[in-house]
C-alpha positions in Angstrom: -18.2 -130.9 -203.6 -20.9 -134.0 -203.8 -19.5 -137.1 -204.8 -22.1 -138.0 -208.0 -20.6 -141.1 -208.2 -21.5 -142.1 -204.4 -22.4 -145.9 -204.7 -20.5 -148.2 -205.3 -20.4 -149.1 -209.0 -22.5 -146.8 -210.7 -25.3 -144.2 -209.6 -28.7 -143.4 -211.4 -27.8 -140.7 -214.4 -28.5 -136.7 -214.1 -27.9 -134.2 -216.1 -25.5 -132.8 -214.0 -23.3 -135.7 -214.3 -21.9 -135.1 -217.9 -19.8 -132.3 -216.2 -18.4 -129.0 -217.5 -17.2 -130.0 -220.8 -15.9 -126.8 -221.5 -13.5 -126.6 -218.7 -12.2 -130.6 -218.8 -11.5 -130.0 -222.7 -10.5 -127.1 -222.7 -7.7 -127.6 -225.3 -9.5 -129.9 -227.2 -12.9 -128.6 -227.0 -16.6 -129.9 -227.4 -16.8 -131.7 -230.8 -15.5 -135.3 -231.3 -15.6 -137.4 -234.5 -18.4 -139.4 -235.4 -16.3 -142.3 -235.5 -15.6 -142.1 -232.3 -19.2 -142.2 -231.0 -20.3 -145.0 -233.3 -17.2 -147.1 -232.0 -18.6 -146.9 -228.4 -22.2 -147.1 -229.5 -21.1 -150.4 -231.7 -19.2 -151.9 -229.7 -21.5 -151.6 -226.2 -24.2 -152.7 -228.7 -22.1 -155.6 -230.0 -21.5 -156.9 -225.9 -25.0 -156.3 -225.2 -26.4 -159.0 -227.8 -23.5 -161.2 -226.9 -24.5 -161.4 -223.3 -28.1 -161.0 -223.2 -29.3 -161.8 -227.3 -30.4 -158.8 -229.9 -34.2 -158.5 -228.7 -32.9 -157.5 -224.9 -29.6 -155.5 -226.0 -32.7 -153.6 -228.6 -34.2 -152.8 -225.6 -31.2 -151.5 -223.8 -30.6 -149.0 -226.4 -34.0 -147.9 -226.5 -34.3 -147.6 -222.6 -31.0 -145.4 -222.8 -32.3 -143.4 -225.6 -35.3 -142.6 -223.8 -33.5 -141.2 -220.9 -31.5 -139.3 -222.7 -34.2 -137.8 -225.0 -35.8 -137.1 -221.9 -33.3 -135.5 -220.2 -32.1 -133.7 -223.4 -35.4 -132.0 -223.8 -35.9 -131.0 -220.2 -32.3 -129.5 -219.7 -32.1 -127.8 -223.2 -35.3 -127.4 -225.3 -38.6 -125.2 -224.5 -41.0 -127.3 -223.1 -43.4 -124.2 -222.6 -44.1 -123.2 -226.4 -46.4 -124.2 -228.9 -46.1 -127.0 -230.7 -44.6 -125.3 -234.2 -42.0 -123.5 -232.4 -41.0 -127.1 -230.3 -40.0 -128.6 -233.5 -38.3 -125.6 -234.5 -36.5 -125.2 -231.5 -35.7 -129.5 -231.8 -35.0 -128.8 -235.6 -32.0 -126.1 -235.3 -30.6 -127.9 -231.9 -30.7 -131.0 -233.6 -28.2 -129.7 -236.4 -26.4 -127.5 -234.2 -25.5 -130.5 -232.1 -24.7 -132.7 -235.8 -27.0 -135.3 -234.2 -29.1 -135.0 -237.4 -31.4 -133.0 -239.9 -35.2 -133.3 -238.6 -38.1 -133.3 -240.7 -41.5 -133.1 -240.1 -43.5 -135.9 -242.3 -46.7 -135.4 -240.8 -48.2 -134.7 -237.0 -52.1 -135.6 -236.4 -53.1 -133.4 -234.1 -56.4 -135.4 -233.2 -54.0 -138.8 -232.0 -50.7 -137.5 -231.6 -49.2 -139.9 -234.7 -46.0 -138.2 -236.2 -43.8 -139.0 -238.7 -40.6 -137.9 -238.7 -37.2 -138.2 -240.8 -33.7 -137.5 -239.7 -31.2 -137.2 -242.1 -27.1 -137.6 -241.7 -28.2 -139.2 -238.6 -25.0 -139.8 -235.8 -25.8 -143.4 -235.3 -26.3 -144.7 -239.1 -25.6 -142.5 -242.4 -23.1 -143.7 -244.1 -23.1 -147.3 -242.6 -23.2 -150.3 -245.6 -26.4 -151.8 -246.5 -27.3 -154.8 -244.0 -31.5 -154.9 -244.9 -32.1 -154.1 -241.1 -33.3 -150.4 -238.7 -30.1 -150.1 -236.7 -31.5 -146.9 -234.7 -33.2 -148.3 -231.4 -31.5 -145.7 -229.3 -32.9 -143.1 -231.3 -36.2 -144.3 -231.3 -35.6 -144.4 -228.1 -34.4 -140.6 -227.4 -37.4 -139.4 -230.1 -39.7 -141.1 -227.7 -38.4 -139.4 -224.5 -38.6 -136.2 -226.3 -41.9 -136.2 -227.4 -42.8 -137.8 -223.7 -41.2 -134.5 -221.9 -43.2 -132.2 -224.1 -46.5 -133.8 -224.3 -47.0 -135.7 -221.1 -48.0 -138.6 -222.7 -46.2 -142.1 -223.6 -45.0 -142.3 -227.0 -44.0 -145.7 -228.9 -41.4 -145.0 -231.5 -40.6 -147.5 -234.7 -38.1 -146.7 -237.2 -39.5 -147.4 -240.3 -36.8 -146.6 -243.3 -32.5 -146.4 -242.1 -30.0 -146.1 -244.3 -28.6 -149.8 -243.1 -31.7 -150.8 -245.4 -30.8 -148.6 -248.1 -32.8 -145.7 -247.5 -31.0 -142.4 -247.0 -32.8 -140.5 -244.4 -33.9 -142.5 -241.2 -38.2 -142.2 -240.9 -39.4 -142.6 -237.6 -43.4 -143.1 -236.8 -44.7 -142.5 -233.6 -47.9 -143.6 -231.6 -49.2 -142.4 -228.6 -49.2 -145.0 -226.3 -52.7 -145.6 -224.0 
């Protein structure tokens, strides 16, 4: 069996590399509570700006966020079908996987620009009101997603989070030249 762990500390991510969750849970299973996430998330996040200030540790959450957007939609969505059916496909895995409840806002087909909302979002519904967009790794993971399906760079702002009072997240998206 390969070692995917092989260097010394730790190894560039793949897919493969989150394992078979089925079998190492098998007693208790695939689902976890959302508290349980958004204490790692939080905590990683709150290390992060300690050690290398809020811009950088931003940027870190973004960067992850596009790898895993990007690996999410090559290992489990349709990257072959039109666009409707994409964010159909993105829509019912989305709320399947209780990451969140996508909405189209609005796509321009002649620029790429999309606006999208995500409501009971993982990282943030629910949070208290702090006047600040707390979903960087999300912006990050819409971006990847949007990259594996159209080929082209995508720079993704949140724009409304419920950490500003809002109670869906709206994300706006540009491609990048």
């Amino acid at each position: 069996m390969e070692n995917i762990f092989a260097k010394k500390g730790h190894s560039s991510f793949s897919w493969e590399k989150l394992g078979d969750i089925k079998e190492g849970r098998g007693d208790l299973g695939e689902e976890m509570p959302v508290l349980v996430y958004r204490l790692m998330q939080y905590t990683m996040l709150d290390v992060l700006t300690k050690a290398h200030g809020e811009e950088q540790a931003n940027d870190y959450f973004r960067n992850a966020g596009f790898l895993a957007g990007s690996e999410f939609a090559q290992n489990v969505l349709d990257l072959s079908v039109e666009f409707n059916a994409f964010v159909a496909n993105l829509q019912r895995t989305l709320a399947e996987l209780k990451i969140g409840i996508l909405r189209m806002e609005a796509f321009d087909p002649s620029n790429g620009d999309i606006v999208l909302t995500v409501g009971q979002d993982l990282d943030c519904s629910g949070l208290p009101v702090t006047d600040e967009t707390v979903c960087n790794y999300d912006e990050g993971f819409i971006s990847g997603i949007l990259e594996a399906y159209t080929g082209k760079k995508y720079a993704v702002r949140e724009v409304d989070c419920w950490a500003n009072g809002d109670r869906v997240c709206r994300f706006s998206g540009n491609v990048v030249e």
